[in-house]
C-alpha positions in Angstrom: 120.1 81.7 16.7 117.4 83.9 18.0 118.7 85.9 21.4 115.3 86.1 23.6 113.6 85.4 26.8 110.5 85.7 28.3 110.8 85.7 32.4 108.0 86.3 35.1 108.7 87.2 38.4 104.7 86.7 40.6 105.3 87.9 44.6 103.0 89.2 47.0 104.2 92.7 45.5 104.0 92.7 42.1 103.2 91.0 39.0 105.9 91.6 36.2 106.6 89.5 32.5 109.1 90.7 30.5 109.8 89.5 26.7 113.6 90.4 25.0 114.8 90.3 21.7 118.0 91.5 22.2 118.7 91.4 18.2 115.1 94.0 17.5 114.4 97.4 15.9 113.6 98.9 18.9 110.3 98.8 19.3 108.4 98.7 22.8 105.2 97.3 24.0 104.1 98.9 27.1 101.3 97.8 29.7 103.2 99.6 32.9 101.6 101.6 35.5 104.1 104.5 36.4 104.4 106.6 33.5 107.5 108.3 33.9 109.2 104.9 34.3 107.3 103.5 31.3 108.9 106.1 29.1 112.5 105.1 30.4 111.7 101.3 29.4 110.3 102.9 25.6 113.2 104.7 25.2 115.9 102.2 26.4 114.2 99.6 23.5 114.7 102.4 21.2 118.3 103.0 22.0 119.3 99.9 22.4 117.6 98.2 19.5 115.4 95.8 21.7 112.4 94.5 21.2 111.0 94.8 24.6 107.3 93.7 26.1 106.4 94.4 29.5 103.1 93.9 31.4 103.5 94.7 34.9 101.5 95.7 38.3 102.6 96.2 41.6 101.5 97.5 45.6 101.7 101.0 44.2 99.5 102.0 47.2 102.8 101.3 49.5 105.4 102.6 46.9 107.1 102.4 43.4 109.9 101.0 45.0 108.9 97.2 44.6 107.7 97.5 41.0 110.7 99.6 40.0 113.3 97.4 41.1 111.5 94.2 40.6 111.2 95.5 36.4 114.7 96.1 37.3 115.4 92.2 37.8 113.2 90.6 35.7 114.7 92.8 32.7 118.4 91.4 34.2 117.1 87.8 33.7 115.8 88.3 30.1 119.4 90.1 29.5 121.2 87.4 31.3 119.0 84.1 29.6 118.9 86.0 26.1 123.0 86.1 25.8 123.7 82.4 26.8 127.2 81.5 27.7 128.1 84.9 26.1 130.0 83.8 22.7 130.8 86.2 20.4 129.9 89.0 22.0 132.3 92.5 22.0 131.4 92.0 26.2 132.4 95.6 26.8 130.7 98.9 25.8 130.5 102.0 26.6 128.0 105.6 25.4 128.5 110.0 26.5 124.9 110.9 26.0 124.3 114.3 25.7 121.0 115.8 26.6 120.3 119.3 26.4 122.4 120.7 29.4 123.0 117.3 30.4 125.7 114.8 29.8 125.4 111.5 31.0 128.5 108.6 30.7 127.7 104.7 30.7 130.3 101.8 30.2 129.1 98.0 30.9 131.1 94.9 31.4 129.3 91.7 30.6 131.3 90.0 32.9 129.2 87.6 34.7 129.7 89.7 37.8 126.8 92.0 38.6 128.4 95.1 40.2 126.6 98.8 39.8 128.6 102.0 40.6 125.4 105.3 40.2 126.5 108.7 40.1 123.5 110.6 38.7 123.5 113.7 41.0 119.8 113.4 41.7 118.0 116.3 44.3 115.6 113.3 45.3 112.6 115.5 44.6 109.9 113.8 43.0 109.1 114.4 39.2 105.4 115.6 38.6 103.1 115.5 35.8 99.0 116.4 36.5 98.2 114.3 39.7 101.1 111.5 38.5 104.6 112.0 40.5 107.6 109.5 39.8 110.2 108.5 43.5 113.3 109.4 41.3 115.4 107.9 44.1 113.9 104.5 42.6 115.9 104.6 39.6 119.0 103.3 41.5 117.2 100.7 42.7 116.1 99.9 38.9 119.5 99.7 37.9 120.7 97.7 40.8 118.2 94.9 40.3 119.4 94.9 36.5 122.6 94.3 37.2 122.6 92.0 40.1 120.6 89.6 37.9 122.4 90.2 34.5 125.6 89.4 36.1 126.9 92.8 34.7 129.3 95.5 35.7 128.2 98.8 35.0 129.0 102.5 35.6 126.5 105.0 35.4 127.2 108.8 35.9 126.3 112.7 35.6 128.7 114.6 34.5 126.9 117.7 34.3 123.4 118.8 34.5 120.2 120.1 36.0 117.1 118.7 35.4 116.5 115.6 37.0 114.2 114.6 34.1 117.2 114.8 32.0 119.4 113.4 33.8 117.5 110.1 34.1 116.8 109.9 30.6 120.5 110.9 29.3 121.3 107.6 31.6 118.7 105.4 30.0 119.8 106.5 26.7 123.3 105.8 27.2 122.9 102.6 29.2 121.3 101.3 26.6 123.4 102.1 23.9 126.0 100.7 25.6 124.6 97.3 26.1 123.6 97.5 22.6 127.6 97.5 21.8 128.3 94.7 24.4 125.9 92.6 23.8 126.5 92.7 19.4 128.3 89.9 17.8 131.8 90.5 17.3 132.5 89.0 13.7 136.4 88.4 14.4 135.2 86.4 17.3 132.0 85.5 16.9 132.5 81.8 18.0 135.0 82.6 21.2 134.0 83.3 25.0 135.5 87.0 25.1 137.2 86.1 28.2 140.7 84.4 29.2 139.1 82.2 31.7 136.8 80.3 28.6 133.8 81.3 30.7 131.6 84.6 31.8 130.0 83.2 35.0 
């Protein structure tokens, strides 16, 4: 059975659809206005082997902050509408992503219960490129959104580093890789809620 969604989220902010194939190769098709925050979404399909489509535009003129964590959300309600009541999966996961100077730790619970814990030691200075600049402090927000509509615990956290371009990156990579793990079929159990309760609400 095919694990994908399409969800679109229209407010007087932005204007975001999002397709998942949680089961993909990795590849990414982008139409996304902040390109620092475009290649985050490229490179979590890539390590998290999902096929992701985005088209997306927001009230950039006030801030990134609505498009960021609105992406954020609607990407938690493809995750959240692609699993389905869960069976099968391993529901846990976890990734060290090392980056250059940079080592970034992620662990996810698919749990049902969206709950974000975000360590990633930013300085909160912008990132530039030409006459582009990326709110780093959004990323949070991103991540927050993803979770409080996946319904999934996750732990996101620097351990070392210095750029903040790495740093973000190293907790894409990782974050995806381990929802990649949560979210594969566990063969021993592949037709069992992984929980005691017989639900992951």
């Amino acid at each position: 059975m095919a694990r994908q969604a399409e969800i679109s989220r229209v407010t007087k902010e932005t204007d975001i659809t999002i397709r998942l194939n949680l089961d993909g190769v990795g590849e990414a098709t982008l139409a996304y206005p902040i390109g620092f925050m475009g290649h985050m979404l490229n490179t979590f399909a890539r390590h998290g082997l999902f096929d992701l489509e985005v088209q997306a535009r927001g009230d950039l003129e006030v801030d990134q902050h609505h498009l960021v964590e609105d992406t954020g959300i609607v990407l938690g309600q493809c995750f959240a509408k692609a699993l389905g009541e869960k069976r099968g999966i391993r529901r846990v996961g976890n990734c060290l992503y090392p980056m250059d100077e940079t080592l970034a730790r992620a662990a996810v619970d698919v749990s049902g219960r969206g709950f974000l814990v975000f360590d990633a030691q930013l300085s909160g200075i912008p990132l530039v490129s030409g006459s582009a600049s990326f709110q780093t402090d959004t990323v949070e927000d991103f991540w927050q959104g993803f979770v409080s509509a996946a319904g999934i615990t996750l732990h996101l956290d620097i351990l070392r580093g210095r750029s903040d371009h790495h740093k973000i990156e190293a907790l894409f990579k990782a974050a995806a890789r381990a929802l990649r793990e949560a979210a594969e079929i566990d063969p021993r159990s592949a037709d069992l809620i992984p929980s005691t309760k017989g639900v992951l609400v």
